[in-house]
C-alpha positions in Angstrom: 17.3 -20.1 -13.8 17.7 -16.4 -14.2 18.6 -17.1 -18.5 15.1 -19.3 -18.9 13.4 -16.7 -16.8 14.2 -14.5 -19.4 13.9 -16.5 -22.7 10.7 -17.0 -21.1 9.5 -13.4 -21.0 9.6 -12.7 -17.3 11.0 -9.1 -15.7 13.8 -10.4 -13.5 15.0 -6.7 -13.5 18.6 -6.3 -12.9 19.9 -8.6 -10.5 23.5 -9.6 -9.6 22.6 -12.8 -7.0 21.5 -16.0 -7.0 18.3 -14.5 -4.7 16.3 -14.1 -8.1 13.4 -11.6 -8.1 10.5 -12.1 -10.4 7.6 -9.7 -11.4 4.6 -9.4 -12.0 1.4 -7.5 -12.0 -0.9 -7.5 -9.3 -2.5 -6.4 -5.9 -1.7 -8.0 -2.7 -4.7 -10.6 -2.8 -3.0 -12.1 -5.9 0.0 -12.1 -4.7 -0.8 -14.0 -1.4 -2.8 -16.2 -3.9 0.2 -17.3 -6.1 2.7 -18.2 -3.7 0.1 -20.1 -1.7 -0.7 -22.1 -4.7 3.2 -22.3 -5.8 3.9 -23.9 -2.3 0.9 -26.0 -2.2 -0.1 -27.4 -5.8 3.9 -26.7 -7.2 5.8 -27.4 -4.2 7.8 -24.2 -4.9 8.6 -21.7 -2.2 9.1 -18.3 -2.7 8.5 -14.8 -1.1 6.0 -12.1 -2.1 7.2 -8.5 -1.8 4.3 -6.4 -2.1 3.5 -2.3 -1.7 4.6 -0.3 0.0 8.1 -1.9 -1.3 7.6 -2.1 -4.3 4.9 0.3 -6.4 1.2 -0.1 -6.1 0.2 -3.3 -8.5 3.5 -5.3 -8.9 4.5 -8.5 -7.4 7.6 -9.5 -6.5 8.1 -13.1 -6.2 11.6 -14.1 -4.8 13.6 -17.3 -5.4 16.4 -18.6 -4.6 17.9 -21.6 -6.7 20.7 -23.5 -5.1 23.4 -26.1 -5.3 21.2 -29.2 -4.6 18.5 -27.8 -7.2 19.1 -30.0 -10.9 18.6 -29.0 -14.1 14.9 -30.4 -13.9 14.2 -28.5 -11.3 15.1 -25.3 -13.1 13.2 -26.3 -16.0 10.1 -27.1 -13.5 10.2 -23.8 -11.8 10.5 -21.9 -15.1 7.5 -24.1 -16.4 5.6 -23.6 -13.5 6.0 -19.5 -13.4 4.8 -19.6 -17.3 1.5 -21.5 -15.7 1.3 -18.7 -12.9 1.5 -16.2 -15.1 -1.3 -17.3 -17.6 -3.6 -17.4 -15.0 -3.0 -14.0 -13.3 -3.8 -13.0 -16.4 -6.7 -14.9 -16.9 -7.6 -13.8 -13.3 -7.2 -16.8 -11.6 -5.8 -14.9 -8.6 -8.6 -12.7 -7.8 -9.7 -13.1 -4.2 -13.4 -14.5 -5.8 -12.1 -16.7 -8.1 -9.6 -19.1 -5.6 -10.5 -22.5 -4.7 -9.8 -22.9 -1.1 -7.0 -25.1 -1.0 -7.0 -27.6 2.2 -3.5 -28.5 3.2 -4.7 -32.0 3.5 -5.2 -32.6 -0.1 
């Protein structure tokens, strides 16, 4: 996970666990955003770390991969995070711009 993370272009920083932080840039709105579209339209879960924990304007997305989790699944995740990441930066994220997402869809 960590290795494609990478390859892929993503700040991972420098992490020595399987808990796998990933970040990205952007206010708490967006942040809530993403990992509410992550769990609902990916069906990945992660947690946000936001400011005051981290600076003003960076996201910290946590996941953690484990035993159960295949190969595909890696490549998934890693695919999916490349989507989340063109679209905060196409703005997706802003609070205006979300689709309300119904749990029942």
């Amino acid at each position: 996970m960590q290795n494609g993370l990478k390859e892929k272009g993503f700040n991972i920083g420098n992490t020595q666990s399987p808990v796998t932080p990933v970040f990205l840039q952007g206010g708490v709105v967006e942040a809530t955003n993403i990992v509410f579209e992550l769990r609902e339209v990916y069906n990945i879960f992660c947690s946000i770390v936001v400011y005051p924990v981290v600076p003003k304007d960076v996201i910290m997305l946590r996941i953690i991969p484990t035993a159960v989790h295949t190969l595909d699944d890696v490549k998934y995740t890693i695919d999916s995070f490349s989507e989340i990441q063109e679209n905060l930066k196409a703005g997706k994220y802003k609070k205006e711009n979300v689709p309300f997402f119904s749990i029942n869809n």
